[in-house]
C-alpha positions as CSV (number, residue, x, y, z in Angstrom):
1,X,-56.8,-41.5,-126.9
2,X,-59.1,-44.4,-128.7
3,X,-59.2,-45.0,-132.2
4,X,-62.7,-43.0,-132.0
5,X,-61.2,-40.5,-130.6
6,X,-58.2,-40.1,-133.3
7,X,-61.0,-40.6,-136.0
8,X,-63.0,-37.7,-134.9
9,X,-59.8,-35.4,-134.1
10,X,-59.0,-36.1,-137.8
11,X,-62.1,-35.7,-139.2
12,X,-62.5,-32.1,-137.5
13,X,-59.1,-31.1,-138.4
14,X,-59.8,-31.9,-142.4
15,X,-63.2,-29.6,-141.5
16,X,-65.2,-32.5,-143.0
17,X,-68.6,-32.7,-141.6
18,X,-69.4,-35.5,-139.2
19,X,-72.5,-38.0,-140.6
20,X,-75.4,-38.2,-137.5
21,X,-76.9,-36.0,-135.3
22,X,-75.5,-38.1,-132.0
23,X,-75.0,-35.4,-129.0
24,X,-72.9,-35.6,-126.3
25,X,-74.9,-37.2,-123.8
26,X,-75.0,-40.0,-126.7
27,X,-71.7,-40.5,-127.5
28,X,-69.9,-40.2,-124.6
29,X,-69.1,-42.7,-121.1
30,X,-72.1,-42.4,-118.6
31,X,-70.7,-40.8,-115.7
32,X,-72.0,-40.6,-112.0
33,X,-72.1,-36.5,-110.9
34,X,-72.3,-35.8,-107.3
35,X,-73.1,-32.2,-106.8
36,X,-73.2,-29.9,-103.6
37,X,-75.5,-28.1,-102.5
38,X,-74.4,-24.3,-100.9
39,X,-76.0,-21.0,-99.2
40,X,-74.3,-18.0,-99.4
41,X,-73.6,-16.1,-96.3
42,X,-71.5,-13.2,-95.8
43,X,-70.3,-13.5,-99.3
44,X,-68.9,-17.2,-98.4
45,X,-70.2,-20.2,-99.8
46,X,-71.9,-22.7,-97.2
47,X,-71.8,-25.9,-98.0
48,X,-74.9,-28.0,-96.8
49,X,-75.7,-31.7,-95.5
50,X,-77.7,-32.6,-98.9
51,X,-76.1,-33.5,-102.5
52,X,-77.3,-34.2,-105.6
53,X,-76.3,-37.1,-107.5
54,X,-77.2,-36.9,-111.4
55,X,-76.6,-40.0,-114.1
56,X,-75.4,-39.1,-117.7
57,X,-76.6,-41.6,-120.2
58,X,-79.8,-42.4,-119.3
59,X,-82.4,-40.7,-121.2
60,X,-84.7,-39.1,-117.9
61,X,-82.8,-39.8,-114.8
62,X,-85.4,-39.2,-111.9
63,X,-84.3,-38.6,-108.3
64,X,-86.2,-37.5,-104.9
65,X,-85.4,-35.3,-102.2
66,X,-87.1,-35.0,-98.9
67,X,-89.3,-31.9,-98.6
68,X,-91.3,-30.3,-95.8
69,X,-95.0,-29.8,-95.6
70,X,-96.1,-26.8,-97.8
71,X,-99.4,-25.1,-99.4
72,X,-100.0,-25.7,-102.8
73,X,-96.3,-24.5,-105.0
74,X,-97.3,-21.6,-107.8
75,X,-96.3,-22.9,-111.0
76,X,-95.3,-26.3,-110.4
77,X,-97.5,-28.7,-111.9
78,X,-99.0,-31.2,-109.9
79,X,-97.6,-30.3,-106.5
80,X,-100.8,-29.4,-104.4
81,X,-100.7,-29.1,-100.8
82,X,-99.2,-31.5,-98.2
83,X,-99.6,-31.4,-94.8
84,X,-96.6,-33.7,-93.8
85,X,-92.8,-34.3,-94.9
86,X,-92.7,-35.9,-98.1
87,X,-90.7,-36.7,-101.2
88,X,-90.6,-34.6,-104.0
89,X,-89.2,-35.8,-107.5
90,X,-87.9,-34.6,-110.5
91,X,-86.2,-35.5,-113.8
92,X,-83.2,-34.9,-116.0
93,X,-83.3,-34.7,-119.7
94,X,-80.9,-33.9,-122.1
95,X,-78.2,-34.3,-120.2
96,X,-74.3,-33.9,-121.4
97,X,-70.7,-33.1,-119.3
98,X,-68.9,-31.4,-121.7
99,X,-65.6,-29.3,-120.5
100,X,-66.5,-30.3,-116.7
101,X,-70.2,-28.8,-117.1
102,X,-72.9,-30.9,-116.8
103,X,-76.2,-29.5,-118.4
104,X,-79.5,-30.6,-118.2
105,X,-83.4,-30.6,-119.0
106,X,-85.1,-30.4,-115.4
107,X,-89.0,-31.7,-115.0
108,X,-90.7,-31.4,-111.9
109,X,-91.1,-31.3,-108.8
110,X,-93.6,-33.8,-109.2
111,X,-95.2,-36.2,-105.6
112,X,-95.2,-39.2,-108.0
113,X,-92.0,-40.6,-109.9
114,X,-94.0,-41.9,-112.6
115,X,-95.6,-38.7,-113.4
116,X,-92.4,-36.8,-113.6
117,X,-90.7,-39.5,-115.6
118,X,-93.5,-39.3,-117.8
119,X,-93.4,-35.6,-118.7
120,X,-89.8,-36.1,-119.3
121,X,-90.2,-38.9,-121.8
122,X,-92.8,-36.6,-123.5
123,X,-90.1,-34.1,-123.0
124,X,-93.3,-31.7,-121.6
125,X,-93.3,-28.7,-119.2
126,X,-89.2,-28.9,-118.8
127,X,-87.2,-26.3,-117.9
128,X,-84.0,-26.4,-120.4
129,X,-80.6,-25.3,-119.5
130,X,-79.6,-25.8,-116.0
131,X,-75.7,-26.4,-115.6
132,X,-73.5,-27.1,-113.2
133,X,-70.2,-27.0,-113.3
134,X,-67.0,-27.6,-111.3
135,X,-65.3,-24.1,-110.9
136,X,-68.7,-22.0,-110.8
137,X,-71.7,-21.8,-108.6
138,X,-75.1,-22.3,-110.7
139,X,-78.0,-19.8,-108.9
140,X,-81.2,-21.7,-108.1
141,X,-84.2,-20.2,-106.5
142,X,-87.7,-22.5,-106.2
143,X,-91.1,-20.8,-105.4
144,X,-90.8,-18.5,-102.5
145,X,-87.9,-19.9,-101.1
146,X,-84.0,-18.7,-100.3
147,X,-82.2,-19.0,-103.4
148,X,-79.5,-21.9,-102.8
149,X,-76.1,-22.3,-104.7
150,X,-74.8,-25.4,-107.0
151,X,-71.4,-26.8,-107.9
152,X,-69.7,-30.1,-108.6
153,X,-68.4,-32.4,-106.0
154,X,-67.4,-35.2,-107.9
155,X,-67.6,-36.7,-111.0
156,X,-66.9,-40.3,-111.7
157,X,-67.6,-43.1,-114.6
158,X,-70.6,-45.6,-114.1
């Protein structure tokens, strides 16, 4: 335990109040979260070939993932139609891993990475609260598609 950590401990203890506003994702070690990606079949859990990797302690971490052509997505801002495999990107926000759940801000999907890093620096158009965590399997369902299944891999300091 670091002298931070003794300082805080004591100060909860005493129930004095703690001066700033600093949240998790401020205060604590950036860490590296590598997330899996599942279906569920038969009531079982299928793991698939694709992962997510998220960065805590960075204020919009932006990643891409490959996508397949599609018609214009309903409700997702700025993703017309595309006639050809492309990347798709989106943002996270807000981030903290707290108790091993990481929670996030999510922008996007967006075709360009500076247009979704922009609308989460203007913290626009997010959706808030998406968690993952490492004993639980986060439900996510996008557009018209089979919903898919999320959990923590493996979480590591930068």
């Amino acid at each position: 335990m670091t002298a931070a950590h003794r300082l805080l401990a004591a100060l909860l203890l005493a129930g004095l109040p703690l001066a700033g506003t600093a949240t998790a994702a401020e205060t604590a070690a950036p860490m590296r979260i590598t997330v899996g990606v599942y279906f569920q079949k038969d009531g079982a859990y299928v793991e698939q070939p694709q992962e997510l990797v998220f960065e805590t302690g960075t204020a919009c971490f932006v990643w891409s993932r490959q996508n397949s052509p599609h018609e214009a997505l309903p409700g997702a801002k700025g993703v017309e139609a595309v006639d050809e495999p492309h990347l798709h990107y989106n943002a996270a926000g807000k981030t903290s891993f707290v108790d091993s759940t990481f929670r996030w801000t999510e922008y996007g999907p967006e075709h360009e990475e500076a247009a979704v890093a922009a609308r989460c620096a203007a913290d626009r158009d997010g959706e808030p609260d998406k968690w993952v965590s490492e004993t639980d399997y986060f439900r996510e369902q996008h557009y018209d598609r089979p919903p898919y299944f999320l959990k923590i891999k493996k979480v590591e300091p930068l």
